[in-house]
C-alpha positions in Angstrom: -21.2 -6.7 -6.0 -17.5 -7.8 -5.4 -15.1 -4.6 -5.1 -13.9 -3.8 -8.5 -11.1 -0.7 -9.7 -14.7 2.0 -10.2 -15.9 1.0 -6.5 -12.3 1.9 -5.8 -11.6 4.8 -7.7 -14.8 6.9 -8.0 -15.4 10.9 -8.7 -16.9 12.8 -6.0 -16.4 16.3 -4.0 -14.1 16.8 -1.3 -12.4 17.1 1.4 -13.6 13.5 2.7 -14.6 10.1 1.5 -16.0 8.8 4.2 -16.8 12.4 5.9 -18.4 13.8 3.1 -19.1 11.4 0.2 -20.6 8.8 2.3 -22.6 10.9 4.2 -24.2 12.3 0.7 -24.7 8.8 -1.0 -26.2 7.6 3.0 -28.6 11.0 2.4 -29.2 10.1 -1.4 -30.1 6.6 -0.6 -32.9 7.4 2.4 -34.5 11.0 0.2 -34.8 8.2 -2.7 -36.5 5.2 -0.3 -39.2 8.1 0.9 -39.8 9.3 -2.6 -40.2 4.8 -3.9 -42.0 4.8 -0.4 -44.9 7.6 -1.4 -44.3 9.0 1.7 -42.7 12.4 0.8 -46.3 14.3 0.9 -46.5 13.0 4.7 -42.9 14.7 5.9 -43.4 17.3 7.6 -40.2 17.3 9.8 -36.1 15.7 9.7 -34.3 14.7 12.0 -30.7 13.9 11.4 -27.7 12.6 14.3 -24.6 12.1 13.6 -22.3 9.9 15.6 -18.2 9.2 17.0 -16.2 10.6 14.1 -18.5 12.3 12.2 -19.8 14.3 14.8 -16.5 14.5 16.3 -15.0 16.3 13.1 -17.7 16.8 10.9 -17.3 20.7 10.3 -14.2 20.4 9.0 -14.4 17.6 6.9 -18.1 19.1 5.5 -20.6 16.3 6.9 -23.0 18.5 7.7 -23.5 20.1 4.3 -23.1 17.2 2.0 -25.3 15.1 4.6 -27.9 18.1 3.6 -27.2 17.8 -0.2 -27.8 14.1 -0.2 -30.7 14.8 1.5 -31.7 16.8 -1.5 -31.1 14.0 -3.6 -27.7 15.0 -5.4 -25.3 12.1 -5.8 -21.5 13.2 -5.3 -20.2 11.7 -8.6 -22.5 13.7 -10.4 -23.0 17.2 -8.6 -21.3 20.3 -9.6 -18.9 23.2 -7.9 -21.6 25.6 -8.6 -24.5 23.0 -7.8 -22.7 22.6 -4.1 -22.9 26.6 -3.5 -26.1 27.8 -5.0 -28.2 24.7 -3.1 -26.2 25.4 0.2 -26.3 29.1 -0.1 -29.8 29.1 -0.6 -30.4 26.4 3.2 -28.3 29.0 4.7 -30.7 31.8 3.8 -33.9 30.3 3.8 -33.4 27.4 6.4 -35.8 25.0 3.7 -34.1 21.8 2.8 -35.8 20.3 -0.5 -36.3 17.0 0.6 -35.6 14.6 -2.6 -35.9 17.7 -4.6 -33.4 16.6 -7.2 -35.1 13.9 -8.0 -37.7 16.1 -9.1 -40.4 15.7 -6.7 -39.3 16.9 -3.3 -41.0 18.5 0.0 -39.9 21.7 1.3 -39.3 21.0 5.1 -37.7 23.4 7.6 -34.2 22.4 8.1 -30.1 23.7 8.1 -27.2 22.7 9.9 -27.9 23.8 13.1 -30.4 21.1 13.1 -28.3 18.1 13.0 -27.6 16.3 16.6 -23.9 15.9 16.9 -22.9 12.9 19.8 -19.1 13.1 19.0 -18.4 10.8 21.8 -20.7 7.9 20.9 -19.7 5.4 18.7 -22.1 2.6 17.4 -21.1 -1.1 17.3 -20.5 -0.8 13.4 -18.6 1.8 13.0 -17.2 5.1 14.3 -18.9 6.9 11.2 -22.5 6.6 12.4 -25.8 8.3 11.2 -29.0 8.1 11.5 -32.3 9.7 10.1 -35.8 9.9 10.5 -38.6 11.7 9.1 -42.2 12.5 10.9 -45.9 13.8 9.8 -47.5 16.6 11.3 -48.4 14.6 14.2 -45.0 13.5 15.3 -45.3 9.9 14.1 -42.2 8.4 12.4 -42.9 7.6 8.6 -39.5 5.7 8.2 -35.9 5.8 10.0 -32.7 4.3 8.8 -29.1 4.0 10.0 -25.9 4.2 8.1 -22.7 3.7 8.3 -19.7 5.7 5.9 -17.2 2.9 6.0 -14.3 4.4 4.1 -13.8 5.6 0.2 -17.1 6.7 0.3 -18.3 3.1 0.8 -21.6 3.0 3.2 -23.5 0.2 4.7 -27.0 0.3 6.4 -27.6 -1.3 9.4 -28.7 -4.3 10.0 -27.7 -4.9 6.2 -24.0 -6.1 7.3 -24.8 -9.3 7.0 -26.9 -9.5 3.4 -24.7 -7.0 2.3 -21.5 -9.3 3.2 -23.3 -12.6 1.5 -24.3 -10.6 -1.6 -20.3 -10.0 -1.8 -19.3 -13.9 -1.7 -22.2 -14.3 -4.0 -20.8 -11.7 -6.3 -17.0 -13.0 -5.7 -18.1 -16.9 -7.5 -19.4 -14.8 -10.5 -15.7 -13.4 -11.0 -13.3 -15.7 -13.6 -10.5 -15.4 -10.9 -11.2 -14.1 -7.3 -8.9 -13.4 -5.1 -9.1 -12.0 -1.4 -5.7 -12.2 0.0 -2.5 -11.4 -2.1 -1.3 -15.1 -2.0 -4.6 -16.2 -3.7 -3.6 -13.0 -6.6 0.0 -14.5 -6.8 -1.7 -17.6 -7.4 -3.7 -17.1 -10.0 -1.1 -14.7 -11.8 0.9 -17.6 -11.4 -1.1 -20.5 -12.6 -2.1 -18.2 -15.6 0.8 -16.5 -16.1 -0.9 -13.3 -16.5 0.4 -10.2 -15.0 -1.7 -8.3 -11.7 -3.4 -6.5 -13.9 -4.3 -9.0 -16.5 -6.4 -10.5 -13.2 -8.2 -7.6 -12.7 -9.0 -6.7 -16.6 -10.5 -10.1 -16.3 -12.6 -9.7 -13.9 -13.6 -6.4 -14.4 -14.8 -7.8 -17.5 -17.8 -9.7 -15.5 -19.7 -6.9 -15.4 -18.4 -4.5 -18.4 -17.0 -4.7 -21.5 -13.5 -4.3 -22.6 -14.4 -0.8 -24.1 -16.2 0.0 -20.9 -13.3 -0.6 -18.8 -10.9 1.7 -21.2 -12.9 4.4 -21.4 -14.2 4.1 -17.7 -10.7 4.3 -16.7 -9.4 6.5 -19.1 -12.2 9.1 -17.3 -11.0 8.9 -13.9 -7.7 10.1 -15.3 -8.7 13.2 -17.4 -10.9 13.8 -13.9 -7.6 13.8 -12.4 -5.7 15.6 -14.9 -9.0 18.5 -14.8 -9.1 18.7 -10.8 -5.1 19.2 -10.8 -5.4 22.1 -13.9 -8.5 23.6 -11.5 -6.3 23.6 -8.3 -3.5 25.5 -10.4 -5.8 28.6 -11.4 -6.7 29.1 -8.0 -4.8 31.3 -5.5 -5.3 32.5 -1.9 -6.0 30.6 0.9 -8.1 27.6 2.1 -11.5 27.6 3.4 -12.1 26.9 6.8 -10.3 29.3 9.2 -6.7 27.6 9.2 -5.3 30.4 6.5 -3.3 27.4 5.0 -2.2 29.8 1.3 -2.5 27.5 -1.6 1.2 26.7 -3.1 0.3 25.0 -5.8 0.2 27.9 -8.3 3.4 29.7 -7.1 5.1 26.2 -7.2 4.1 25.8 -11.1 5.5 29.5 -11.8 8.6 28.4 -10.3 8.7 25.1 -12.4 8.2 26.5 -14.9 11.1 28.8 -15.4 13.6 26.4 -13.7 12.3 23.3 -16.1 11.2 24.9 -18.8 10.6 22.1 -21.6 9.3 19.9 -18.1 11.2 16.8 -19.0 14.6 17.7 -16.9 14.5 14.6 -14.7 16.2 16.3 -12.1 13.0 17.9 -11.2 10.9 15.2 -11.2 10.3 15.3 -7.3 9.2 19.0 -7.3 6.3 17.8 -10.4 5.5 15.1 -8.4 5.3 17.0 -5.2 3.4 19.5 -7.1 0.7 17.5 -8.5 -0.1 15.9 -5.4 -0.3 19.1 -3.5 -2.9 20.5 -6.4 -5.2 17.5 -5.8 -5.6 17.7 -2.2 -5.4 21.9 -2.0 -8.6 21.3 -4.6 -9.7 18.3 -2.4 -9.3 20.9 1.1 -11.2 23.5 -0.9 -14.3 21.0 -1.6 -13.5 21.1 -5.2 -14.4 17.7 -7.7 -11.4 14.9 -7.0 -11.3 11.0 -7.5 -11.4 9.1 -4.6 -8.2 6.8 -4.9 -9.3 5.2 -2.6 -10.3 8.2 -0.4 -10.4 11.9 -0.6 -7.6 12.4 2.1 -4.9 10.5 0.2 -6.4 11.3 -3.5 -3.1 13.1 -4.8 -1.0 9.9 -4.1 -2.4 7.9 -7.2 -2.2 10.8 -9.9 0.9 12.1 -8.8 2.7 8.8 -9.4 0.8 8.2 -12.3 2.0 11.3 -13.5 5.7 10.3 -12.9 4.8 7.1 -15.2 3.8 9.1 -18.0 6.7 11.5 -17.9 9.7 9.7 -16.3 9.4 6.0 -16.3 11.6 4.3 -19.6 10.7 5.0 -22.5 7.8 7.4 -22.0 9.6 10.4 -23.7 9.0 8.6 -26.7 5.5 7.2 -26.3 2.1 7.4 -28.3 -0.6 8.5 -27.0 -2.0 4.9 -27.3 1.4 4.0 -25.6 0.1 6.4 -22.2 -3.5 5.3 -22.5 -2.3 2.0 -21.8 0.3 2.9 -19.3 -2.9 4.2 -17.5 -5.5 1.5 -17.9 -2.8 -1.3 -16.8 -1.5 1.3 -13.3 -4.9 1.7 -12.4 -5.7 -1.9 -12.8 -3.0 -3.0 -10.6 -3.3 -0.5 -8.1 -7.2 -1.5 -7.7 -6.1 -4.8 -7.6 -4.1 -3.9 -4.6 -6.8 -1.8 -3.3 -9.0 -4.8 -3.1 -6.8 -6.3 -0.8 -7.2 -3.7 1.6 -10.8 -3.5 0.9 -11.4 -7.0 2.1 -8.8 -7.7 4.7 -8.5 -4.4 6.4 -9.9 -1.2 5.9 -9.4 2.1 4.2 -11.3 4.5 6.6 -9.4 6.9 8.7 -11.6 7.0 11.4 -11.4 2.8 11.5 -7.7 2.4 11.3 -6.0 5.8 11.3 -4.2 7.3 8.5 -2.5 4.5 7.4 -5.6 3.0 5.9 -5.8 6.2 4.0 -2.5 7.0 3.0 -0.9 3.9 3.5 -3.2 2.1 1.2 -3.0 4.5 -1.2 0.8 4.8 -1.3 0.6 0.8 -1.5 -1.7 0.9 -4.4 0.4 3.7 -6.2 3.8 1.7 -6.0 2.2 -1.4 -7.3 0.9 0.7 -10.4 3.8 2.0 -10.8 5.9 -1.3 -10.4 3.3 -2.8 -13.0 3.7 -0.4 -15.7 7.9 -0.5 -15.2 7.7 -4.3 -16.0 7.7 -5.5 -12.8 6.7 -9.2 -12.4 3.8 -10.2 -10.3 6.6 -10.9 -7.3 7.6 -7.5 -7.7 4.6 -5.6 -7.9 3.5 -7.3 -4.8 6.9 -6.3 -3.1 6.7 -2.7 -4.4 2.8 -2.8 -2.5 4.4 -4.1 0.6 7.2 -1.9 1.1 4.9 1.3 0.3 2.5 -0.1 3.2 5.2 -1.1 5.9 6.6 2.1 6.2 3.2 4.0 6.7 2.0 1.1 9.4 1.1 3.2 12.5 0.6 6.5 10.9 -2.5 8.6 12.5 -5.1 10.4 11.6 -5.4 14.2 13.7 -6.0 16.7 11.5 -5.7 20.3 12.6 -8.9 21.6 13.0 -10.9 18.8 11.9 -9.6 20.2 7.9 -8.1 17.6 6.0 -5.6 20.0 5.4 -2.8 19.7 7.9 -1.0 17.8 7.7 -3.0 15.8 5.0 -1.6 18.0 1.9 1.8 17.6 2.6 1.5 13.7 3.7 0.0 12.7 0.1 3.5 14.2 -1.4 5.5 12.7 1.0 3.7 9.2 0.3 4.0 9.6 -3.2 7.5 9.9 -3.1 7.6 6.9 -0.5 5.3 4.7 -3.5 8.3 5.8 -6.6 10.7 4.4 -3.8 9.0 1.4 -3.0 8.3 0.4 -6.3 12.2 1.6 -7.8 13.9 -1.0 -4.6 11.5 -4.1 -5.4 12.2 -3.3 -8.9 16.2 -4.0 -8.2 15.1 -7.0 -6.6 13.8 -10.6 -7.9 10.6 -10.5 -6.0 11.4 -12.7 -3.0 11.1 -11.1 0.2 10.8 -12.2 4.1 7.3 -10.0 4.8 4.9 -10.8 2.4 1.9 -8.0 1.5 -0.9 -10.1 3.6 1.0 -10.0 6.5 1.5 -6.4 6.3 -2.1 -6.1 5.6 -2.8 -8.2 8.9 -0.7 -5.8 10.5 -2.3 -2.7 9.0 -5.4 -4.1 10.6 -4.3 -5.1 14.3 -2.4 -1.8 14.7 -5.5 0.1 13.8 -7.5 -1.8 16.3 -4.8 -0.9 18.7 -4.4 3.1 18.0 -6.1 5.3 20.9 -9.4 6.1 18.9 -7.4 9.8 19.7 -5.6 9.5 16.9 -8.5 7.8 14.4 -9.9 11.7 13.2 -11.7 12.7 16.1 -9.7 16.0 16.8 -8.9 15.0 20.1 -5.0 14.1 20.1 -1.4 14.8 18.1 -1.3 18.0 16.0 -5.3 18.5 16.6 -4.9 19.3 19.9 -0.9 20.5 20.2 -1.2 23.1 17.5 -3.3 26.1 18.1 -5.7 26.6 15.0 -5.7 30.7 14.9 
């Protein structure tokens, strides 16, 4: 199907889209072809590798133990906190992986993390984030095999699939009232309408659901964001993972909240905004239940500029209820919109173009919500995307530690600050500009193909290798 805003923003588990969620849907997707297959009686053994990126930094980012989940049969949108630790706590001490078990007709077979084969310095032709797995009878034969690849925002394609997969898309594109691939065809068709961004993508979202569908759809993947933000506030301490990284988010609300007491003090709109995006991504770090938007690492940058909508944009002070619901609907519309654009021309995986593909995108796609909902015209909003985007070209992807924790946390506040920016100066202008969003895009994409794969979340240059972990 053609990308669309719930491809774009979905809910899953943290701390990685393409290092964890993908890995679970790849394992979800093979435990349910050997369960349609009949073959699950036959399996007596697994074997799982794991290849460039995601063996490279797959203990941080939690790979290995969504990979195993998946293989039980749990999809990330739908598993639980407390699902995650009993099933993992119970691999750990048994070493038994129930093989499709959530489906609710698995095999027991003997398997735990120590299990997986990790080639952290080869990279398949398709993409750095390459798996494989294969299952065998009692007498070594191979009852089915498949290869995956977790392409970013959770996204994964199978191998030797790229090509179906890609006409399946353009057949799914000529379904849609008003395609668009590059930001000139959007401007286009705005234009010849005379419909706002988000009008285009309420249209043709409405292919495939129904106006009520879409509301409430997106109305959900806020109150997920709202609930994963209130989560990360009730917890204190420190982050898993060995790093000690202490969790500010709670002491920062305490302060807040005696400093701008009634919260609507517009001088302190930075700190809220700081401080929601922080909460997403401590609760992100921590493995907790976030929205992708469009990926795990750079998941606080959407909510925490939607928050600033609904508390400091115009008029908001004196706004329904209705009035935010629709603030919300039409931001997350536009900034899909904008997502799509990044979808098809470029890509949003860190370990493909570096952490502007994460962060940038997402800072991109936050300024054109935000630009959007502000009454920016179509010019605008497209300004407000490019801006966001052509100050985070270049940026990399090294983690500390392999944790998307350092200096991720901090870069989604810094990005959503950059996004209110972007979207306030193309707001002050008429929407003409000299760089136009596609080319920026382009650029996005070249540079990434450039970067030493170093710096493309491997753990093997900048602060991942010039900051001691302990």
């Amino acid at each position: 199907m053609a990308v669309g805003v719930f491809d774009l923003f979905t809910v899953g588990i943290g701390p990685s889209s393409s290092h964890t969620v993908g890995p679970m849907r790849a394992g979800a997707v093979f435990a349910g072809e050997l369960r349609d297959a009949g073959v699950l009686d036959s399996v007596a053994s697994l074997r799982v590798d794991l290849y460039g990126s995601l063996a490279a930094t797959g203990r941080g980012h939690g790979t290995m133990t969504a990979t195993l989940l998946g293989l039980e049969g749990y999809d990330p949108a739908e598993i639980l906190p407390d699902q995650v630790e009993e099933r993992l706590a119970s691999i750990a001490e048994t070493g038994v992986l129930n093989l499709a078990g959530a489906f609710g007709e698995g095999v027991e077979v003997p398997y735990a993390v120590e299990d997986m084969i990790l080639h952290p310095l080869t990279v398949l032709p398709r993409h750095t984030n390459g798996m494989k797995f294969a299952v065998s009878d009692a007498g070594g034969n191979v009852l089915r095999e498949a290869t995956f690849f977790s392409v970013g925002g959770g996204f994964i394609v199978r191998e030797g699939e790229e090509n179906a997969a890609q006409q399946e898309l353009e057949e799914s594109k000529k379904e849609l009232p008003l395609p668009f691939r590059t930001a000139a065809e959007l401007m286009g068709r705005c234009s010849s309408k005379g419909l706002g961004i988000s009008d285009i993508m309420f249209i043709n979202e409405r292919a495939s659901r129904s106006e009520e569908e879409i509301r409430e759809g997106l109305l959900h993947i806020w109150s997920v964001m709202e609930a994963c933000v209130e989560t990360s506030l009730k917890r204190e301490g420190v982050l898993p993972g060995g790093l000690r990284v202490r969790r500010r988010a709670p002491d920062w609300l305490e302060r807040l909240l005696k400093e701008d007491k009634d919260r609507n003090d517009p001088k302190y709109w930075q700190e809220w905004v700081n401080l929601i995006a922080l909460a997403v991504n401590e609760e992100n770090a921590s493995g907790g239940r976030v929205v992708t938007a469009p990926t795990n690492g750079a998941a606080g940058i959407i909510p925490a500029v939607l928050y600033y909508a609904l508390n400091y944009a115009p008029g908001m002070d004196k706004a329904s209820q209705a009035d935010k619901d629709d603030v919300v609907v039409k931001f997350l519309l536009a900034a899909g919109a904008v997502g799509v654009l990044y979808k098809e021309q470029a890509s949003i995986s860190g370990a493909e173009v570096g952490c502007q593909g994460e962060v940038g995108s997402a800072s991109s796609m936050a300024a054109a919500g935000l630009a959007e909902v502000m009454g920016g015209t179509p010019g605008q909003v497209e300004n407000a995307a490019e801006i966001a985007m052509e100050h985070n070209l270049g940026l990399t992807c090294d983690p500390i530690g392999g944790l998307v924790q350092i200096p991720c946390i901090e870069r989604n506040a810094i990005a959503a600050a950059k996004a209110i920016n972007a979207a306030k100066m193309a707001l002050w202008g008429d929407g003409t500009h000299r760089v136009s969003l596609d080319e920026v895009i382009v650029t996005m994409r070249e540079t990434g193909k450039d970067m030493s794969h170093k710096y493309k979340e491997t753990a093997m240059g900048g602060l991942a290798v010039n900051v001691v972990e302990c």
